[in-house]
C-alpha angles and dihedrals in degrees: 000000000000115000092213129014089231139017109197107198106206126035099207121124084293104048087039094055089047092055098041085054096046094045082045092063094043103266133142116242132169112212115207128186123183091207123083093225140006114280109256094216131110098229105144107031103151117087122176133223090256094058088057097056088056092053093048094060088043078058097229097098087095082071089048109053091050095054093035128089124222116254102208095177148279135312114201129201133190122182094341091309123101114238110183135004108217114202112190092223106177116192105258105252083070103101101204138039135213121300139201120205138164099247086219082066094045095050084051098055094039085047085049091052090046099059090046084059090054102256133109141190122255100214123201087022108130134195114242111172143335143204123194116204128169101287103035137313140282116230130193113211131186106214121211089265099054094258125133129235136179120205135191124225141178092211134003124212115204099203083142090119140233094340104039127168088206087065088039094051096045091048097235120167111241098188128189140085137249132257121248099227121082120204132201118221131205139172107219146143123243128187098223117134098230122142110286121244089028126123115218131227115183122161137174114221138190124199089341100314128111110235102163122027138175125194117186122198104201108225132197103285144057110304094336112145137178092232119203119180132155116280130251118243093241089063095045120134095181106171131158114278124240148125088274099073101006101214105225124108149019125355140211130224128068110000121219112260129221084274098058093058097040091062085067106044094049081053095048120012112128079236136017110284153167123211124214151173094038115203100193140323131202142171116262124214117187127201129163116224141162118199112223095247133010087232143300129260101307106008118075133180127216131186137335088006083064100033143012127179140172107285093251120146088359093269103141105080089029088053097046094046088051082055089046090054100046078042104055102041085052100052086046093063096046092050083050091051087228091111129111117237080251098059116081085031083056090067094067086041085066121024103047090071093053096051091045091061094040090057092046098042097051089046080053095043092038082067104042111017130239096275089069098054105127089234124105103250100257089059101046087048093054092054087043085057087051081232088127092061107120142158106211115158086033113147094235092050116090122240117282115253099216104243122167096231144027128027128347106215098268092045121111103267091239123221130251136179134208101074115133135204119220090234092048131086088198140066124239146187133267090231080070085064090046105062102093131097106257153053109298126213124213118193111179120202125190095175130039090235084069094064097076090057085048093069096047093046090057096036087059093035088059100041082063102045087049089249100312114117130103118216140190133190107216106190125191118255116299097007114132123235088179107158087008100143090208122076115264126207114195110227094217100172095039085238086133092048093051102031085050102032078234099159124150098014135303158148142265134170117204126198140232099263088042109270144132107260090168146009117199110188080205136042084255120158084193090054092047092049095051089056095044089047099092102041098054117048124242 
């Protein structure tokens, strides 16, 4: 008998999104933290549109954007002379920028959303040991007090970072190798007069090669930057690499000092500046690692303990809470016996390969800057935002229809505004029909003879999901829905019909983490079923 359905091991940005969302679901989940507190550093600040998303549905991303900054783009400075002005220009049915956030502020307010959902963190608690057997696993935990505990779980989730214990336990391979730079980090203000919301990217080359480069993270407040800059021989830590002692991270020793930073900055800043009131400061190694498999049966890795990367682009702790997502909805179902034998093999399916061209874009990206990515820029922000992210040929996504236009199942379900209630004087969005817990089906109708479809196509579709499937009619403009049992939206500005292809009427299924689970070219119980097949059990 397991003590507790789920025993999340980390509780950064990515252990902390895992257990909100299983929590979320109903599920019992015990959060450790080797660590007494919460680390105070800004680490991870930058957080993408997609990420957002997520914590929207999770339903904390009110808390975020008021404690967030915006991020408008990037300036870029070679020899003293600016080069590019980036501007980070999103298409408008995307309903959030990009942020910028200290992570030790993120990890407060997802902690926040954790313990109203009756959950807590037990700090200083460390993972010792584990062993998985058919029916759950068997942990060994040191409590803050030296004593020893074994607790029983159904599933374990390894979000405990670049050097966890769950990947070492297991003996998974984490190959990769380190970069040779090393970089010092600070959190400082400066009193330039630069545009405000704006990284900045300013290098000194030589025949072509960078030699000196600073890169400054704007942060909420006046002036107030995450600072990285190359380090000075006097402050290198320099060490062999191995999976030992991963080199990636922070270190510890002697940290740099304001002066440190300032000598740079006097070498490299875009204006003449002084920094001042310095948080904190650290050395910064870098390495780039995938771990063989992303877990086993009831054991499952998120985040930096099953891939690191160079910071570029800001795609580490974005990347991780994407894999904590797809992660949590699916260990929910399991707990709640309602998964298909694909499911939990399906994480691995999909997330491996993300996390393999993450890894291999920011190395790129590490040595010749973003600027320099093949891709038109529309393109290249939308990967930034993580809005590019699919899962198309994933063994729980139904087959593509081949429609000429709108999402593949596999694809990200997009937004779109302009649907009305009939109890509402306002429009809204169809990311306000998307914040339950389960899968969500959208039926379009563009004739009344298509309702009565509309019925049959969610009576089988729920049969199948064990009831639990959400469902929503949206009708074109001035087409009654008068005596239809399921809720109707109206899609007043045609924004559903153009952003899906869906003329002439037809289905979709969403899942939990907002994607297209299936595509019906018809409103078609039958075509729904067959999509939903893999992902419920019989």
């Amino acid at each position: 008998m397991a003590d507790v359905e789920v025993l999340v091991v980390g509780a950064g940005p990515v252990g902390l999104t895992a257990a909100g969302e299983l929590r979320r679901r109903g599920v019992e989940c015990r959060v450790i933290d080797r660590l007494p507190a919460r680390q105070p550093y800004a680490k991870a600040v930058g957080i993408q549109p997609r990420t957002l998303e997520i914590w929207d549905r999770m339903g904390v991303v009110r808390e975020i954007l008021a404690a967030a900054a915006p991020m408008h783009g990037q300036l870029l400075y070679v020899n003293g002379t600016r080069q590019a002005r980036v501007e980070l220009t999103l298409p408008p049915e995307v309903p959030y920028g990009f942020a910028v956030l200290p992570q030790n502020d993120t990890e407060r307010i997802l902690e926040d959303v954790l313990v109203r959902a009756g959950g807590r963190i037990e700090r200083g608690t460390e993972l010792v040991g584990f062993e998985e057997h058919a029916d759950g696993v068997r942990a060994d935990l040191v409590l803050p007090s030296g004593a020893r505990e074994q607790v029983g779980a159904r599933y374990l989730l390894g979000c405990d970072g670049a050097h966890s214990v769950v990947r070492k336990i297991l003996g998974l391979g984490f190959e990769g190798a380190a970069l040779p730079e090393e970089y010092m980090l600070g959190d400082v203000e400066v009193d330039w007069e630069l545009p405000a919301g704006y990284a900045i990217r300013s290098m000194h080359q030589r025949d072509g090669r960078t030699d000196d480069l600073l890169v400054c993270i704007p942060l909420p407040g006046r002036n107030r930057y995450r600072m990285s800059m190359l380090v000075p021989p006097e402050l290198s830590r320099a060490q062999p690499d191995g999976e030992e002692g991963v080199a990636h991270g922070l270190e510890g020793g002697p940290a740099p000092g304001l002066e440190h930073l300032q000598a740079v900055l006097d070498r490299l800043a875009p204006e003449p500046t002084t920094a001042s009131r310095l948080r904190w400061s650290s050395v910064f190694r870098i390495s780039h690692r995938l771990v063989d498999h992303y877990g086993t049966d009831r054991v499952f890795l998120a985040g930096d303990a099953a891939h690191i990367h160079p910071p570029t682009g800001a795609q580490g702790m974005n990347t991780g809470i994407q894999d904590a997502c797809n992660l949590a909805w699916k260990v929910a179902m399991a707990v709640r016996s309602t998964a298909g034998a694909q499911l939990l093999r399906s994480y691995e399916a999909e997330r491996r390969p993300v996390g393999e061209e993450v890894v291999r874009r920011t190395v790129r990206h590490a040595a010749a800057g973003i600027q320099a990515d093949p891709d038109d820029p529309s393109t290249l922000i939308l990967r930034e935002a993580q809005l590019l992210v699919g899962y198309r040929g994933s063994p729980i996504v139904g087959p593509d229809p081949a429609s000429p236009r709108g999402p593949a199942p596999g694809d990200r379900a997009p937004d779109c505004g302009g649907l009305r209630f009939g109890l509402t004087a306002f429009p809204s969005r169809l990311f306000d029909l998307l914040r339950g817990q389960e899968h969500t089906a959208l039926l379009y109708a563009d004739r009344e003879a298509q309702l009565a479809a509309c019925e049959e196509a969610v009576a089988a579709a729920r049969s199948t999901a064990h009831g639990r499937l959400d469902a929503w009619v949206i009708v074109a403009p001035h087409t009654s829905a008068d005596g239809l049992s399921l809720p109707v939206v109206e899609d007043a500005r045609g924004e559903f019909r153009e952003n899906y292809g869906a003329a002439g009427g037809a289905g979709f299924v969403i899942r939990p983490d907002g994607y297209v689970a299936v595509r019906a070219a018809r409103l078609s119980g039958p075509e729904l079923v067959s999509g939903l097949a893999a992902v419920f059990r019989p």
